[in-house]
C-alpha positions in Angstrom: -19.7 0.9 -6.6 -16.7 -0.1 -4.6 -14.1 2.3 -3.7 -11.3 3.2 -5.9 -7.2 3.0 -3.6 -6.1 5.8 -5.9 -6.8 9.0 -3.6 -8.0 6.8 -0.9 -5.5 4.3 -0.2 -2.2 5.5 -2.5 -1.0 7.9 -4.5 1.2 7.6 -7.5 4.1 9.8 -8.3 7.3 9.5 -10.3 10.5 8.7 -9.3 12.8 8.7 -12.5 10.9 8.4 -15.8 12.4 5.6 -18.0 16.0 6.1 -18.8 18.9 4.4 -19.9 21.0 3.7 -16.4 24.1 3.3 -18.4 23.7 6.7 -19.2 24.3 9.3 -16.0 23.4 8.5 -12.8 19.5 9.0 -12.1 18.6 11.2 -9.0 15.2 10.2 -8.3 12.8 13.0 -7.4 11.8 13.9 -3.4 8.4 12.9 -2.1 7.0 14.3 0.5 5.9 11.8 3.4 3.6 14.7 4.8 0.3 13.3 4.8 1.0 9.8 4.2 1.9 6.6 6.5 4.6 5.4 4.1 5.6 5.3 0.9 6.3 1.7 -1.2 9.1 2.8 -3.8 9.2 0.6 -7.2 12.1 0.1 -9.4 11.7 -1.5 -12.5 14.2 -2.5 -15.1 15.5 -4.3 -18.0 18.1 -6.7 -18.9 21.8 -5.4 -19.7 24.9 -6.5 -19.7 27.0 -8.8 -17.2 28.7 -6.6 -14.6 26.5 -3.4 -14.8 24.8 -4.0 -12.1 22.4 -1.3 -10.0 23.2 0.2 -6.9 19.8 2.2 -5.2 20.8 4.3 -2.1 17.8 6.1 -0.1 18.2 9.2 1.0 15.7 11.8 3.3 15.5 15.6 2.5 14.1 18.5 5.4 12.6 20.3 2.2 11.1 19.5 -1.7 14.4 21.6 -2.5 18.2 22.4 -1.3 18.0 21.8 2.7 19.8 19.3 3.8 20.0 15.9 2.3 21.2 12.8 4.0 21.9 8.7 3.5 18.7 7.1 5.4 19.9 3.8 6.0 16.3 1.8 7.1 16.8 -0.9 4.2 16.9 -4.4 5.8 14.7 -6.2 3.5 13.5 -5.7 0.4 10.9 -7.5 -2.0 12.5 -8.5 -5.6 11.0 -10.4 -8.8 13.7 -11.5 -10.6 13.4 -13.4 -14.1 15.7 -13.2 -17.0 12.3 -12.6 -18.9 9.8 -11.5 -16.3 6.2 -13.3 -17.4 4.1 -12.2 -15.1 4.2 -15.8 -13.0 7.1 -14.6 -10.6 6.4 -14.5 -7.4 8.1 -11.9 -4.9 11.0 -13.1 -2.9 12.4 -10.9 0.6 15.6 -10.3 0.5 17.5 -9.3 4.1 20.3 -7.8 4.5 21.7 -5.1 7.3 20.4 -1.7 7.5 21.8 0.5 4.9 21.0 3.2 2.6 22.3 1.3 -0.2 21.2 -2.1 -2.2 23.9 -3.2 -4.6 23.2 -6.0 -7.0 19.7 -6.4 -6.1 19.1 -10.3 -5.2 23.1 -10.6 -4.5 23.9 -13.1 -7.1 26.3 -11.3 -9.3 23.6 -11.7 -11.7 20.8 -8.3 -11.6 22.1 -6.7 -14.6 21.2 -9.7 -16.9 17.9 -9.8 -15.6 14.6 -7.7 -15.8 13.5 -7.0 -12.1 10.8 -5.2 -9.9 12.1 -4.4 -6.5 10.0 -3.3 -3.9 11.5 -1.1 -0.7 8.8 -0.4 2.0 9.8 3.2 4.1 7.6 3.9 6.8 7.2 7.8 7.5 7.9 7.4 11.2 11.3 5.9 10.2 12.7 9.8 8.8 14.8 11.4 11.5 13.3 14.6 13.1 13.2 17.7 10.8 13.1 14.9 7.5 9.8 15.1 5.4 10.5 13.9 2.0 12.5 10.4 0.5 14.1 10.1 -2.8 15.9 7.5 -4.3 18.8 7.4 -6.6 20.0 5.0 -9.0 24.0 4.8 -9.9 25.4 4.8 -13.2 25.1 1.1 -14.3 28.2 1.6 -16.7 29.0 1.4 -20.3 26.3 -0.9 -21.8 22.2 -0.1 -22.0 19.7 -1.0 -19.2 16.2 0.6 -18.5 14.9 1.4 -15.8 12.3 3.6 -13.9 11.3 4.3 -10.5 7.7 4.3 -8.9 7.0 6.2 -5.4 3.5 4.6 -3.8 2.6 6.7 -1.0 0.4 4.7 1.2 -2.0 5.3 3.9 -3.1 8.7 3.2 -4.3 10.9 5.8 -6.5 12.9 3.6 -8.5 10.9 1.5 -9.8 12.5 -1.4 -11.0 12.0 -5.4 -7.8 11.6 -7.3 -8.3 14.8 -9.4 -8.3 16.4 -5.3 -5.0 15.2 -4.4 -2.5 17.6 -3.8 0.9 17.8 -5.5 3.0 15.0 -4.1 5.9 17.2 -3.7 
C-alpha cells in the first residue's frame, strides 16, 4: 500500500470556516510553523458583486495567542484560478507583484469579486522573522453584498511524520 501525504507530507487545518465576507471582516486563525517546512495557505470563494472585492494580508504571531502580531510582507507571487464558474478545467496562473503583506483584487483586473477563485500563497517557515512561529491570514470586509469564502492552511514538509490520528494540534 502506498503511503498516504496526510501525516506524512501535510497537514490540514482551518483558516476561516465558510462565511459570508460581506459580513465582518474574517481573522483567520494562527498556525504554528513549528514542525513544518512551510505552509501552502488556500482561499477559496464565490462570486459577488462588482466592486467588493477581497483584500488578504499575512501576518506572523511569536505565540498561538496575544504576543505580538505583525504585517509579514513575503507575498511576491501568488497562484490564482480564476473563472466566473470555476469547472474544474482551470489551470493555475502566477501572479507577481512586490513584496507585501497584502493582495487586493486577487488577479488585478478589477474583476475578483464577480468571480469564484482558489488562490494559493506559498510561506516558507524560514521566511518568519526571529522570535515568529505561527502565520495567519485575514480576509477584509468585502462590503455590502454576499460572497463566500473560506480559507485552508496546508502545512508542508513535516518534520515529524506520523499517522494522521498522531498529529499534534496544529496550533
Amino acid at each position: 500500500m502506498a503511503m498516504e501525504a496526510l501525516g506524512r507530507l501535510v497537514d490540514v487545518c482551518i483558516g476561516a470556516a465558510p462565511v459570508d465576507l460581506s459580513s465582518a471582516a474574517v481573522t483567520g486563525k494562527r498556525v504554528s510553523l513549528k514542525g513544518a517546512g512551510g505552509l501552502t495557505i488556500i482561499v477559496f470563494k464565490g462570486a459577488g458583486t462588482a466592486g467588493d472585492d477581497p483584500t488578504l494580508t499575512l501576518k506572523q504571531h511569536t505565540a498561538a495567542s496575544s504576543g505580538t502580531t505583525s504585517n509579514l510582507a513575503i507575498i511576491d507571487h501568488y497562484y490564482l484560478k480564476d473563472a466566473a464558474t470555476l469547472a474544474g478545467t482551470e489551470q493555475w496562473t502566477k501572479v507577481t507583484q512586490s513584496a507585501a503583506a497584502t493582495i487586493a483584487d486577487p488577479g488585478g483586473a478589477g474583476t475578483s469579486a464577480e468571480h469564484q477563485q482558489i488562490i494559493a500563497i506559498e510561506v516558507d517557515a524560514a521566511q518568519l522573522s526571529d522570535g515568529y512561529t505561527h502565520v495567519s491570514l485575514d480576509v477584509a470586509d468585502v462590503g455590502t453584498n454576499a460572497q463566500l469564502g473560506a480559507v485552508l492552511y496546508l502545512r508542508r514538509d513535516l518534520l515529524a511524520q506520523r499517522a494522521p490520528a498522531a498529529l499534534a494540534a496544529s496550533l
